[in-house]
Every structure is written in structure tokens, then in C-alpha cells.
C-alpha positions in Angstrom: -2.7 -19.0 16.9 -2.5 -15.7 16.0 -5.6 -14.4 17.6 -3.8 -15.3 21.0 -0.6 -13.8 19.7 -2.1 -10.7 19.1 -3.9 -10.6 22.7 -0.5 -10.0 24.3 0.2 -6.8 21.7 -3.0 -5.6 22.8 -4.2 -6.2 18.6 -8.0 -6.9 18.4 -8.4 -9.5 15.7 -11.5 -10.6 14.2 -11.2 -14.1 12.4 -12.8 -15.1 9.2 -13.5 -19.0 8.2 -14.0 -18.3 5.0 -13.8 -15.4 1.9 -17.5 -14.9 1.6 -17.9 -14.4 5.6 -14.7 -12.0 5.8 -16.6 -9.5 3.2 -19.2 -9.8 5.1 -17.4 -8.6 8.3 -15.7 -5.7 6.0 -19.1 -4.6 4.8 -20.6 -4.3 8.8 -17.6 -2.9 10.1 -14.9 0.0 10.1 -11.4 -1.8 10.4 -8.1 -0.5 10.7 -5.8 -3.5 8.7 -7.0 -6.3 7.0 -4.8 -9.7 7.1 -5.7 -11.7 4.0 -4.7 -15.5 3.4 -4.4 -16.5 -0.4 -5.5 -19.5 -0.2 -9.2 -19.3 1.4 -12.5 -21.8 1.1 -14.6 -20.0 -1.3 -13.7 -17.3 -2.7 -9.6 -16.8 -2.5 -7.8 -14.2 -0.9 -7.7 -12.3 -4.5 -10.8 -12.3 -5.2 -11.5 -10.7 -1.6 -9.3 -8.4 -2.3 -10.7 -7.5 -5.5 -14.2 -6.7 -3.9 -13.0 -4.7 -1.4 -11.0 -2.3 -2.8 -14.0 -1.8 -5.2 -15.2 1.1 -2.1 -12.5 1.1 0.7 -8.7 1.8 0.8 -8.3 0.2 3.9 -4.7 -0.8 4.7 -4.4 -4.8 3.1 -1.3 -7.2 4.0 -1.4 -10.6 1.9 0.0 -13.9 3.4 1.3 -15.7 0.3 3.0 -19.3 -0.2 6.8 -19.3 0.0 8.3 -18.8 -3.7 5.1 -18.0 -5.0 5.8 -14.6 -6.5 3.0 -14.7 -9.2 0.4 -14.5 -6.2 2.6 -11.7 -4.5 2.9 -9.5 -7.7 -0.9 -10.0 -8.5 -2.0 -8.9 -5.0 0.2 -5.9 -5.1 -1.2 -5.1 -8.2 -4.6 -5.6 -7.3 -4.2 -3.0 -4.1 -2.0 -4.7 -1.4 0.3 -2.8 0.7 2.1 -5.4 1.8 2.4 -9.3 1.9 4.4 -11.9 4.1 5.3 -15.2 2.8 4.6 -18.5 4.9 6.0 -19.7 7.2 6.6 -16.9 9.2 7.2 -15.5 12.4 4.2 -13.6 14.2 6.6 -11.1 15.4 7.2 -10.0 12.4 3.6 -9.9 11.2 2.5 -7.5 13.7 5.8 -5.7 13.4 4.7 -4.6 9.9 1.0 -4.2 11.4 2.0 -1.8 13.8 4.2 -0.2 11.2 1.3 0.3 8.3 -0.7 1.9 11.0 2.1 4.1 12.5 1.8 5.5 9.1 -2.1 5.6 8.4 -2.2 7.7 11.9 0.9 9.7 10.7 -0.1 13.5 10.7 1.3 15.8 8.2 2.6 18.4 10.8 2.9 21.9 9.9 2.1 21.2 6.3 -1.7 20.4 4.8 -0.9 20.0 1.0 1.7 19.2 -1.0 1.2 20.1 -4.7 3.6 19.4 -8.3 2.3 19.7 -11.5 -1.5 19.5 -10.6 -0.9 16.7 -8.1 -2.2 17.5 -4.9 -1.7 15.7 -2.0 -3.8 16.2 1.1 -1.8 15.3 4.3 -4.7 15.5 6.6 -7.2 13.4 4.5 -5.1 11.5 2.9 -6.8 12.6 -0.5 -5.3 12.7 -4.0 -6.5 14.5 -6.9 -5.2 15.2 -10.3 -5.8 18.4 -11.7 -8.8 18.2 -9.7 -10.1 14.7 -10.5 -9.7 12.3 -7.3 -7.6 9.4 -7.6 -7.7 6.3 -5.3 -4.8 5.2 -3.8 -3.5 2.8 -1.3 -2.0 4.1 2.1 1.4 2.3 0.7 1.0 4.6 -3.1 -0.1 7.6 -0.5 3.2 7.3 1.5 5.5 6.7 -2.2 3.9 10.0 -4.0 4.1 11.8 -0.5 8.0 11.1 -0.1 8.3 12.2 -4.3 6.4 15.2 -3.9 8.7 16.4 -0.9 11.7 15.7 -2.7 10.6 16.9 -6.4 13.7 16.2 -9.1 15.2 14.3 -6.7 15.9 10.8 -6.5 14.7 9.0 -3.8 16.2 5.4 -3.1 13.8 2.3 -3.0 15.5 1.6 -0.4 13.7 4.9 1.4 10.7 4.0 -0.1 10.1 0.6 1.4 11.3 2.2 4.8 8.7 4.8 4.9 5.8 3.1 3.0 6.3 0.1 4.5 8.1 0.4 7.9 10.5 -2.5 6.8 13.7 -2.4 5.4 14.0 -3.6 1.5 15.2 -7.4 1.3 17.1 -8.5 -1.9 14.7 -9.2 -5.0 12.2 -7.4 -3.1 10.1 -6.4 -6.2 7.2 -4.5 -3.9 8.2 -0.9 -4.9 8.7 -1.4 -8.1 5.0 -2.7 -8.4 3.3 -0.2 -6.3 5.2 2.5 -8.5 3.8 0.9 -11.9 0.4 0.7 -10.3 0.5 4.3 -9.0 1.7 6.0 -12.7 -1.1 4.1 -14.2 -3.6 5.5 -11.6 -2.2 9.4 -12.1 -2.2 9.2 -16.2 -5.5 7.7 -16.3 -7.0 10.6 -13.8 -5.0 13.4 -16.5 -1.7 13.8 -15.0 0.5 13.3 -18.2 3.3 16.4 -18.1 4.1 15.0 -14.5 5.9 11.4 -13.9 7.3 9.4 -12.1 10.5 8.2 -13.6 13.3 5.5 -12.8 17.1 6.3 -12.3 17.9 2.6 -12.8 19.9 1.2 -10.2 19.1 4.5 -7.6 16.0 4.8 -7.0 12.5 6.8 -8.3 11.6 11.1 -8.3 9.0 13.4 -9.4 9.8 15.3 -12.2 7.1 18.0 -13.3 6.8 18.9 -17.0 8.2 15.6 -18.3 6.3 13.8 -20.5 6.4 9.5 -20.4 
């Protein structure tokens, strides 16, 4: 069904039976997005996930049972940038296609680098290091430490997050920030950056703040 959907919005989609074959398809080819189903013959659409962000950062949306936020919250965790719960509408799947790679293609304009407290962002290759050291991040942790580091001791609503990490607007309970946050101060601490965090301003939103300790 959604292989003909996607004819008409011009999106070339490449279907997988099964876990095992869908690695196998990631391994031979260079894709833009990948659209992984939880529940899979084989190996499940965690465990796929697991393997492949072991070597590439490409861009991950997770379809997930409705209500089943354990499986949402583990796939964010394990490196999804975004999920959609079944049932849903294919208009809004490749809505939030279009809108994770509207923001992989994003350039950074003018500006090559953004740099706090020995985080360094670089806009063009979308590369992150810590004090030197590389860290590997999601495109959606990319876009979150991006809008910090422009806005550095300044809050910045989850509410902006969601819109420009994940194209969409932030629906109530919507816990995805919030996880992709926790997953990106672990990656920064673990690569050195400790004097540098991210904090919470409960209620508001997230910011940068340099010399801070957690």
C-alpha cells in the first residue's frame, strides 16, 4: 500500500519482507530514510535498528503499536528520530519523511561551525566533536544541539525543538524530546564534555549552558 502511495509523491521505496533481508538492503545500498516496522519476521524492528546504527546515522522513523510506549521510548533510545504509531494516515508518514529530509539537506548558510565549551558543531558535515573526540549523533540530536548552541543560556521551548528536529508540531505527552535530550547528554559526557550541559528549565523548555557542571 504504501509503495503505491509513495509513487504519487514521487518517494522511491524499497520494500523489505523481513529483518534479516532489510540489513541486507542497508548494507548494499546508500539510502536517504529508513521506515522500520516493530514487529518484523525474524529479527524485529529493534534489533534492526540496533545493527544499523552500529556504522550509519542514517535518518530512522519507527512504526510502533498504538499505546505501546515502551517500544516507542526503546527505539528512541536506541537511535530513532522519529516514530508513528499504527493506524495511521500515509499523509502523514511522508509528511514527516519529507520533513526529516528537508532537514538532512538543510545547509548551514553563511555559518560553518558553531562552537560552546569545546562542542563543535560542523554545519556542512554534519559532524560533532567534543573537545576534539567525535561523537555520533542522530540527524534529530544534530538538529537539538544545533538550535542550543545558537541560542547558548537561553531556553529553548520543546515545543521549538520538535518543530525543527522533527518538522512536526509537539502533541500532548509527546515524550520524544525529552528522550533524544537524555540520549544526547549521555553521548557528550561520555566523549569528555563535562563543564558543558544541557539542562532542563522544567516546564519551559532545554539550553546550553557552558561552564556548568551536572
Amino acid at each position: 500500500m504504501l509503495e503505491d502511495y509513495f509513487v504519487t509523491d514521487r518517494l522511491e521505496l524499497v520494500v523489505s519482507a523481513s529483518g534479516e533481508e532489510g540489513l541486507q538492503k542497508v548494507a548494499a545500498d546508500n539510502f536517504d530514510l529508513l521506515i522500520l516496522d516493530i514487529m518484523l519476521p525474524g529479527l524485529s524492528g529493534l534489533e534492526v535498528l540496533q545493527r544499523v546504527r552500529r556504522s550509519s546515522d542514517v535518518p530512522v522513523i519507527m512504526l510502533t503499536a498504538r499505546g505501546d510506549d515502551v517500544d516507542r521510548i526503546i527505539g528512541l533510545e536506541f537511535g530513532a528520530d522519529d516514530y508513528l504509531p499504527k493506524p495511521f494516515n500515509p499523509r502523514e508518514l511522508v509528511a514527516r519523511i519529507k520533513a526529516i529530509l528537508r532537514r538532512s539537506q538543510r545547509n548551514g548558510g553563511d555559518a560553518t561551525r558553531l562552537e560552546l565549551g569545546g562542542i563543535e558543531l560542523d554545519l556542512r558535515t554534519h559532524r560533532v566533536t567534543v573537545r576534539g573526540n567525535d561523537v555520533r549523533v542522530t540527524g534529530t540530536e544534530f538538529e537539538i544541539l544545533r538550535c542550543l548552541l545558537e541560542t547558548p543560556g537561553k531556553v529553548v521551548s520543546k515545543e521549538q525543538l520538535s518543530e525543527r528536529a522533527l518538522g512536526r508540531r509537539l502533541m500532548p505527552y509527546d515524550r520524544s524530546i525529552d528522550t533524544h535530550i537524555s540520549n544526547l547528554r549521555g553521548k557528550l559526557e561520555q566523549s569528555g564534555s563535562r563543564e558543558t550541559t544541557i539542562q532542563n528549565q522544567r516546564g519551559v523548555g532545554y539550553l546550553l549552558i557552558p561552564g556548568a557542571r551536572a
